[in-house]
NUTI-397867 format. One line per field, with one value per residue (C-alpha): residue in three letters; x, y, z. Coordinates in Angstrom, 1 decimal. Layout:
! residues N
aa	c(ALA_...)
u	c(X_...)
v	c(Y_...)
w	c(Z_...)
//
This chain:
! residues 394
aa	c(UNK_UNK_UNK_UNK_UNK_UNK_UNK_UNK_UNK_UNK_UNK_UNK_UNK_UNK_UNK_UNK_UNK_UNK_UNK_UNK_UNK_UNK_UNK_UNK_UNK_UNK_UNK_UNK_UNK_UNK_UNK_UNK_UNK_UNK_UNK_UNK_UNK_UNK_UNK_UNK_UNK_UNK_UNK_UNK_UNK_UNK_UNK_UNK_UNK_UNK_UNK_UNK_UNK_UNK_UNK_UNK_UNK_UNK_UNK_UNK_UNK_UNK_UNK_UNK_UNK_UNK_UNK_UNK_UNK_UNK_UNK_UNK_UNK_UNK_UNK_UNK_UNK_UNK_UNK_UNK_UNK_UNK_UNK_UNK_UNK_UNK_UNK_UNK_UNK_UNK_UNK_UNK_UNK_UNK_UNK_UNK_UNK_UNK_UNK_UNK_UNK_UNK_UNK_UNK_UNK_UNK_UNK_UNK_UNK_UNK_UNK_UNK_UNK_UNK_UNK_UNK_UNK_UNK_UNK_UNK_UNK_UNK_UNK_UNK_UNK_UNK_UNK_UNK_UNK_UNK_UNK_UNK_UNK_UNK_UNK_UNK_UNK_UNK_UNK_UNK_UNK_UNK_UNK_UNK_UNK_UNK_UNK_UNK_UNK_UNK_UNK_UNK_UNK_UNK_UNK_UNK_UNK_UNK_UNK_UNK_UNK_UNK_UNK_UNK_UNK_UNK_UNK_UNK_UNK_UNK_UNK_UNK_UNK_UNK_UNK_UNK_UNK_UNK_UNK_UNK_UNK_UNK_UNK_UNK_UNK_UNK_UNK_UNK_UNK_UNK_UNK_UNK_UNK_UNK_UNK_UNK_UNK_UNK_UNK_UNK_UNK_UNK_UNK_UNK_UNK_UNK_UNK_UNK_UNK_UNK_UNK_UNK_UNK_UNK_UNK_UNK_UNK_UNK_UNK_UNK_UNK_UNK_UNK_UNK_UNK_UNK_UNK_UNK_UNK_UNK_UNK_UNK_UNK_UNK_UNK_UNK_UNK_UNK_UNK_UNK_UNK_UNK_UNK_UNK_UNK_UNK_UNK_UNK_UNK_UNK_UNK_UNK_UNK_UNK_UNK_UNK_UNK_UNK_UNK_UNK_UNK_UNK_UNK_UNK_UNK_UNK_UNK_UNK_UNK_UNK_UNK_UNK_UNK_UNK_UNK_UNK_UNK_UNK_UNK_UNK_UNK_UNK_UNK_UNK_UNK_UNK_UNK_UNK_UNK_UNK_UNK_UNK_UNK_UNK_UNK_UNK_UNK_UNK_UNK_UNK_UNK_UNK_UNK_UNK_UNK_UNK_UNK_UNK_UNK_UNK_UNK_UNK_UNK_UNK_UNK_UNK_UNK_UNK_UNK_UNK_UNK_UNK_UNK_UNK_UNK_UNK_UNK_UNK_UNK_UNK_UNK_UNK_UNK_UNK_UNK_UNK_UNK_UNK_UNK_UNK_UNK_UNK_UNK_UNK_UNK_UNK_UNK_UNK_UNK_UNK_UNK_UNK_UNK_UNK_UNK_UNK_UNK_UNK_UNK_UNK_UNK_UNK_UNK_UNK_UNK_UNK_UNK_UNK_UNK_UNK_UNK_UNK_UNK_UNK_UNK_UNK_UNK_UNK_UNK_UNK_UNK_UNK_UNK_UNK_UNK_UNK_UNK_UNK_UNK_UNK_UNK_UNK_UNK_UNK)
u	c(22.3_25.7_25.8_22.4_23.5_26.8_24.2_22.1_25.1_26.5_23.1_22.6_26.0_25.3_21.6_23.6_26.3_23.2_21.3_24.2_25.0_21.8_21.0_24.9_23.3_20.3_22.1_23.9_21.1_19.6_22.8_22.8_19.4_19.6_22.7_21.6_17.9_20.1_22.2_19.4_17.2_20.9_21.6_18.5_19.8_17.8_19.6_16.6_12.8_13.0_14.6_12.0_9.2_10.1_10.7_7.4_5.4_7.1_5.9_2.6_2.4_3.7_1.8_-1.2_-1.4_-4.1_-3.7_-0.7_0.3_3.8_4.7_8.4_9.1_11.9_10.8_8.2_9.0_7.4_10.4_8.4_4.9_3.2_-0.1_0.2_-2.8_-6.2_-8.7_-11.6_-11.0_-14.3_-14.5_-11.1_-11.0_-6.9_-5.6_-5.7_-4.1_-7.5_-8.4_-8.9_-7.4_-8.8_-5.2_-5.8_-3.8_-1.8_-5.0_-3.5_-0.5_-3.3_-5.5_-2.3_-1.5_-5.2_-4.2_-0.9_-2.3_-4.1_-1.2_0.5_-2.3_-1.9_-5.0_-3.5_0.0_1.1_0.9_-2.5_-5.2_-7.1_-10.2_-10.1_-11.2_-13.6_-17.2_-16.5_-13.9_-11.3_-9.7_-7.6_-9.4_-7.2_-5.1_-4.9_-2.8_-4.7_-4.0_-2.2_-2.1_1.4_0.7_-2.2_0.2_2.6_0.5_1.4_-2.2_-3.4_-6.3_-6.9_-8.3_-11.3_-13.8_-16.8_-14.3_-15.8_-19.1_-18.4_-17.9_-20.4_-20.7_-21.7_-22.5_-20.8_-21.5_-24.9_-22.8_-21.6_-17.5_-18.8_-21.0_-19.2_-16.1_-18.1_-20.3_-16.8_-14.5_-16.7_-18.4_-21.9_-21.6_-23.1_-19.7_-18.1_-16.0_-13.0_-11.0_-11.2_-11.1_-8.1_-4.7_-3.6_-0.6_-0.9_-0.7_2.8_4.9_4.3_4.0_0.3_-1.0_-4.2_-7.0_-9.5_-6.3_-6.4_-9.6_-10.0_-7.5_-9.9_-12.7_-10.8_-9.9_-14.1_-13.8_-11.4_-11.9_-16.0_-15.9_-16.5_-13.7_-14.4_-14.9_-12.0_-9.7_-11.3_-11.1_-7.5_-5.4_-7.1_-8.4_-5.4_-3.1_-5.1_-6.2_-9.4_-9.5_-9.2_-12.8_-13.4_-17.2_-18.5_-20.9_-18.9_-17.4_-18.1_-14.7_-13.5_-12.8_-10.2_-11.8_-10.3_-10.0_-9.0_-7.1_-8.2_-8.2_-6.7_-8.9_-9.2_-12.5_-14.0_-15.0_-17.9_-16.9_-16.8_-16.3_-16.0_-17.2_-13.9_-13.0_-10.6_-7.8_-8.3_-10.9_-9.6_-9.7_-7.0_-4.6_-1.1_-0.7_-3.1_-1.0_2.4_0.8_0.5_3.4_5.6_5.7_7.2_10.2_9.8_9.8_5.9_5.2_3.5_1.2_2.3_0.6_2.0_0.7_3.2_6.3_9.3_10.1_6.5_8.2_11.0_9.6_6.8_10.2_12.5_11.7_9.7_9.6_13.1_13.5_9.9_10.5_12.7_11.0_8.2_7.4_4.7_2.5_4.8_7.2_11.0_10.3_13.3_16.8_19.2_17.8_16.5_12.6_10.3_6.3_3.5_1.8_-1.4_-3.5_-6.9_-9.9_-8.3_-5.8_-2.2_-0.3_2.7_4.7_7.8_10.6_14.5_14.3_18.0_17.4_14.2_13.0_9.9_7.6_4.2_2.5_-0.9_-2.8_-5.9_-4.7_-4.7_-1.7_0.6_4.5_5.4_8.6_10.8_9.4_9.1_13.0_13.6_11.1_13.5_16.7_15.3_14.3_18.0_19.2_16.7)
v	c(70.0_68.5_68.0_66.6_64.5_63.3_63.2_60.8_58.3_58.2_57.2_54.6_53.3_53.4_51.6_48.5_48.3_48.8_45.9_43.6_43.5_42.5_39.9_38.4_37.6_36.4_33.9_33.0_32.1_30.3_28.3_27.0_26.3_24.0_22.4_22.0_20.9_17.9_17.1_16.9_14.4_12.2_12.2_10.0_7.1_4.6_2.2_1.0_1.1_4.0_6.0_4.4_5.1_8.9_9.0_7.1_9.8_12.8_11.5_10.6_14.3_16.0_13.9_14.3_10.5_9.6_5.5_3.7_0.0_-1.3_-5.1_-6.1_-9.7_-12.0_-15.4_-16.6_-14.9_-11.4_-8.6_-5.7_-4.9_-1.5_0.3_4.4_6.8_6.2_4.1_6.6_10.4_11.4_8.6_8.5_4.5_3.6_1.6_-2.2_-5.1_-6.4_-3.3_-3.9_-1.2_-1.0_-2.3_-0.8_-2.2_-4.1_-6.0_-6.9_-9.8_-11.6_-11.5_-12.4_-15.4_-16.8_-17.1_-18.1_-21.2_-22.1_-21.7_-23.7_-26.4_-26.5_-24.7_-22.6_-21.6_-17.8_-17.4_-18.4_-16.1_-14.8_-14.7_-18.6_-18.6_-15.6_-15.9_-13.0_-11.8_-8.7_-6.7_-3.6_-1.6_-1.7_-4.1_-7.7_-9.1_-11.0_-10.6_-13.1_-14.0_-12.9_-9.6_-9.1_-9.8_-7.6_-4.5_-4.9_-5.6_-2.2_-2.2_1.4_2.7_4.5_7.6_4.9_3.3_6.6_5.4_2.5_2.7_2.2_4.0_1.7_-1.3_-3.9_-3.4_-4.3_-4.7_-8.3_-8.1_-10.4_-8.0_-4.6_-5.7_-7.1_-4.3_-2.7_-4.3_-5.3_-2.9_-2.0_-2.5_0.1_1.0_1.0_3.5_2.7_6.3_5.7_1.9_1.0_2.6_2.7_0.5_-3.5_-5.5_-6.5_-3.6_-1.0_-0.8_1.0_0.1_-1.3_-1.5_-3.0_-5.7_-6.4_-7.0_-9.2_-11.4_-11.5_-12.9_-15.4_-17.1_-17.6_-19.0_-21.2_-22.4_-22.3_-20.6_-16.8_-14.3_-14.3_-18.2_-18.8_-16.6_-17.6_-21.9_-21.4_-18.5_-17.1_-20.1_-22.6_-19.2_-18.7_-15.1_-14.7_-10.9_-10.5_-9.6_-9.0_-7.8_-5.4_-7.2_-10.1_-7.9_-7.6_-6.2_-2.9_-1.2_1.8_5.1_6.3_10.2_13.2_16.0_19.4_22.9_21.9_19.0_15.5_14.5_11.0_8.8_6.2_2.9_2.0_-0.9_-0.5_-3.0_-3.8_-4.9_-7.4_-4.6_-2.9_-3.8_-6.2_-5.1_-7.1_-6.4_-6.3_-9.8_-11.4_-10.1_-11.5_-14.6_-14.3_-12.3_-14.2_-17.3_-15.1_-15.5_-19.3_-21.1_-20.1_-22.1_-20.6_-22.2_-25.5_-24.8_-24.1_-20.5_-21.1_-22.8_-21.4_-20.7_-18.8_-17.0_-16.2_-15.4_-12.9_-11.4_-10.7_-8.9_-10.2_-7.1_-5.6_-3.9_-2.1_-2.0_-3.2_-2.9_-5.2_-8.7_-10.7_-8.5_-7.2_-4.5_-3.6_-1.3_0.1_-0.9_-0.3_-2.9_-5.2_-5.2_-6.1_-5.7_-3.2_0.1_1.0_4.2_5.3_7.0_7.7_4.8_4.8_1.4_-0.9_-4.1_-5.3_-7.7_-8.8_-12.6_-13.0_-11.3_-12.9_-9.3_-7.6_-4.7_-4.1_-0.5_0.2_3.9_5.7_8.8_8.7_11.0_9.4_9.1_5.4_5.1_6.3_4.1_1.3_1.3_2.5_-0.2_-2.8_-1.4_-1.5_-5.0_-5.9_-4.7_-6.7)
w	c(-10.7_-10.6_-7.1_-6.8_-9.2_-7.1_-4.0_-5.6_-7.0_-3.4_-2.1_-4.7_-3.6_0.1_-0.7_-2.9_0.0_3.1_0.8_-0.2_3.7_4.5_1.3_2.7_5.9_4.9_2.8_5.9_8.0_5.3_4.5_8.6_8.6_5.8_7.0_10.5_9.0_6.8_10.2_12.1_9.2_8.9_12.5_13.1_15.6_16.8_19.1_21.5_21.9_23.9_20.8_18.8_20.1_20.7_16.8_16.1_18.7_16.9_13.6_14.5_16.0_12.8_9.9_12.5_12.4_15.3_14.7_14.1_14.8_14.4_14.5_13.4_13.4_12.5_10.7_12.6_16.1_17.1_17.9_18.8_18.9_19.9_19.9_19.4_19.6_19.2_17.4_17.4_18.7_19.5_21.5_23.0_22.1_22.9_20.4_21.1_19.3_18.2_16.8_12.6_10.3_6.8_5.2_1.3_-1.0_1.3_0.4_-3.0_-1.8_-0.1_-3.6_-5.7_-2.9_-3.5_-6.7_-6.9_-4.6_-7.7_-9.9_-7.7_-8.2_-11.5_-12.4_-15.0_-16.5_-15.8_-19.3_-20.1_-21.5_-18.4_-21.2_-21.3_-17.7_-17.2_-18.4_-20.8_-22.9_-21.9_-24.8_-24.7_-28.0_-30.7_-29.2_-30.6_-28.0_-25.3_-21.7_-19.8_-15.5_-16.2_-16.9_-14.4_-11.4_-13.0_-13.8_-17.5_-18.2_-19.7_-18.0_-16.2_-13.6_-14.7_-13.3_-13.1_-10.0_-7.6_-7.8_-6.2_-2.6_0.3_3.1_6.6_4.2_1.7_-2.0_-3.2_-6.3_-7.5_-8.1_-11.5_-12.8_-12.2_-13.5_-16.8_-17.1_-16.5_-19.1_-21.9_-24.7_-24.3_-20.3_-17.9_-16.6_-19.9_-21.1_-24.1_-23.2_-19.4_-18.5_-20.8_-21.3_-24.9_-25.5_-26.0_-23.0_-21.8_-23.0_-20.2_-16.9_-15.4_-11.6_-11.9_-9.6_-11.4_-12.8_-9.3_-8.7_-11.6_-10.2_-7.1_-10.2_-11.3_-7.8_-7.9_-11.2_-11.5_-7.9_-8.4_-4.8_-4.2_-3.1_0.4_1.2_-0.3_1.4_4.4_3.7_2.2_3.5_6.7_8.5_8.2_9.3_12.2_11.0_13.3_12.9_9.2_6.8_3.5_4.8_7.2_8.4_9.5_12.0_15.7_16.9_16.7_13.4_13.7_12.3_9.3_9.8_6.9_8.4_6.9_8.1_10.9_11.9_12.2_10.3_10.7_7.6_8.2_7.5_3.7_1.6_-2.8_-5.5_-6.6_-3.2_-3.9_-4.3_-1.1_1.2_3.4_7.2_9.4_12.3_12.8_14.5_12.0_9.0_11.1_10.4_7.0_6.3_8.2_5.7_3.1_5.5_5.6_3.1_2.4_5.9_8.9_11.6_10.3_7.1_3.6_2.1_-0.7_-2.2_-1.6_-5.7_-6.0_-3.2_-5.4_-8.2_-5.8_-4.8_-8.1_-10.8_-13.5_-16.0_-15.8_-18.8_-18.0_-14.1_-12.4_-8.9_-10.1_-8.9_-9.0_-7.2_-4.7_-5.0_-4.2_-1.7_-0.6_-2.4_0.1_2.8_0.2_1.2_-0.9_0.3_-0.4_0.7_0.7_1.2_1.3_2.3_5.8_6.1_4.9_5.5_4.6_4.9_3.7_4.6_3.5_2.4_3.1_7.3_7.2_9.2_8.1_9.6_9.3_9.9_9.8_10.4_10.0_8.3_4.5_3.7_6.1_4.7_5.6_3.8_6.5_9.4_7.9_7.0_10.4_12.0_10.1_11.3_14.7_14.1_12.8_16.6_18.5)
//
């Protein structure tokens, strides 16, 4: 028994030496691969188009991106400007400049800009009462304190997002819905989309920060008030006419170009979404290009002037551009967003049913980059900083 017993220890020995070799090794491999993975991510180096554009195709390939549509720009000059992939698969539709993309909430700074032009007016102070303009009243429950412009163009509003927002989209057809009547029968008691535990988060307005939809799209209601014009005409008479923005819709049925196919990729396919448009539209459901949104983007970077018409003032610029809640967020404007620290870009993302997209630019380059595709989990971060740096070498 003895022996057995010494048999056994030296095999236990042998084992934990055998294994301890093996588990050294692995740890080995494991260590380079991480360190050449993190080489290879830093080592990115763009220096031309060419490096660009193999970058962009490599991406596109491994987020499965079918769509995407790059325009970098500095003030009111176009840099670069390229069309990757394909607007519709099954179709096998190149991707054109003229081609519309479904821009999400990219959708908001063009909402916020209608009315800021009506702040700028003097229409209303940011610190009014948004009540004393609607044609009913908004009230967080429990909350006394009455929600200001301010804190709709700074997400501070406390208004949520709620479940009732899913029933709202239309498939190959606008909303049969009016924007007025959802978002009252939305935000006021006793309404058929009403709901106190969903629609409303439960601190008073001003003292946190929430994204809001639906804060959005209320914004989009009280352009039509205060102006007396709906949404759409007013965009159209005051932002997208005088720009020169010909291929840029609120509506479906306005359209007669192209519209890029949005597309879900699952199980290892690319799965087309009709066309869609949602009741609370004004937050998401404008369809552009990236040539029309130059236009528009592009005043941010003069002085609020492009196509020798004034979008904005230069200080509604700054304040859209600094932070306006700093000791809530500090990456808040008014209605845009600090989207990446390091290069100083402020802008906005959106994303989707089958669209992920994104602008920003640096006030102080006066550089910006615009990217637009039909794949809703896309990861934009990345080339939008790397579309900048490219434009800062051009």
């Amino acid at each position: 028994m003895p022996n057995v017993q010494i048999a056994q220890d030296s095999w236990t020995q042998l084992t934990y030496k055998y294994m301890k070799k093996i588990m050294m090794k692995l740890a080995i491999v494991i260590f380079f691969l991480v360190l050449f993975s993190n080489c290879n991510k830093d080592e990115i180096t763009i220096n031309g188009t060419v490096e660009f554009e193999e970058y962009i195709e490599e991406e596109m390939d491994f987020q499965k991106i079918p769509a995407m549509s790059i325009l970098i720009f500095k003030e009111g000059e176009i840099l670069y400007e390229k069309y990757f992939g394909k607007s519709n698969l099954q179709q096998n539709i190149p991707l054109a400049n003229d081609h519309i993309f479904l821009i999400a909430s990219v959708s908001k700074v063009i909402t916020a800009t209608a009315l800021l032009q009506l702040y700028e007016d003097g229409q209303f102070s940011l610190g009014d009462k948004v009540n004393d303009y609607l044609p009913f009243n908004v009230k967080i429950p429990n909350q006394a304190t009455d929600i200001t412009f301010q804190m709709l163009l700074t997400h501070t509003s406390g208004i949520a997002d709620g479940s009732a927002l899913d029933e709202q989209y239309y498939y190959g057809e606008d909303p049969p819905v009016a924007l007025g009547f959802f978002l009252e029968n939305y935000l006021v008691p006793g309404g058929n989309f009403y709901n106190a535990s969903e629609n409303f988060h439960d601190f008073e307005p001003g003292t946190k920060y929430e994204y809001s939809n639906i804060g959005s799209a209320l914004i989009g209601l009280l352009v039509e008030e205060i102006s007396g014009t709906d949404f759409n005409t007013y965009c159209k008479q005051n932002i997208f006419n005088p720009l020169g923005m010909s291929n840029t819709y609120w509506r479906l049925d306005e359209i007669s170009q192209t519209i890029v196919t949005p597309y879900n990729y699952e199980n290892g396919q690319y799965e087309a979404i009709q066309h869609y448009t949602f009741t609370d539209y004004p937050n998401g459901g404008l369809r552009s290009t990236g040539t029309d949104l130059f236009k528009f983007l592009s005043a941010f970077t003069q002085g609020g002037q492009s196509n020798n018409y004034e979008l904005l003032t230069q200080s509604t610029l700054n304040s859209m551009t600094s932070p306006q809640i700093p000791s809530l967020d500090n990456e808040v404007g008014l209605h845009l967003f600090l989207m990446n620290a390091e290069n100083s870009l402020w802008g906005h993302d959106g994303g989707e049913q089958g669209v992920a997209t994104i602008m920003a630019f640096n006030s102080i380059t006066k550089v910006g980059a615009i990217i637009l595709t039909n794949q809703g989990e896309a990861e934009l971060d990345e080339i939008l900083v790397e579309s900048y740096q490219l434009g800062l070498k051009l």
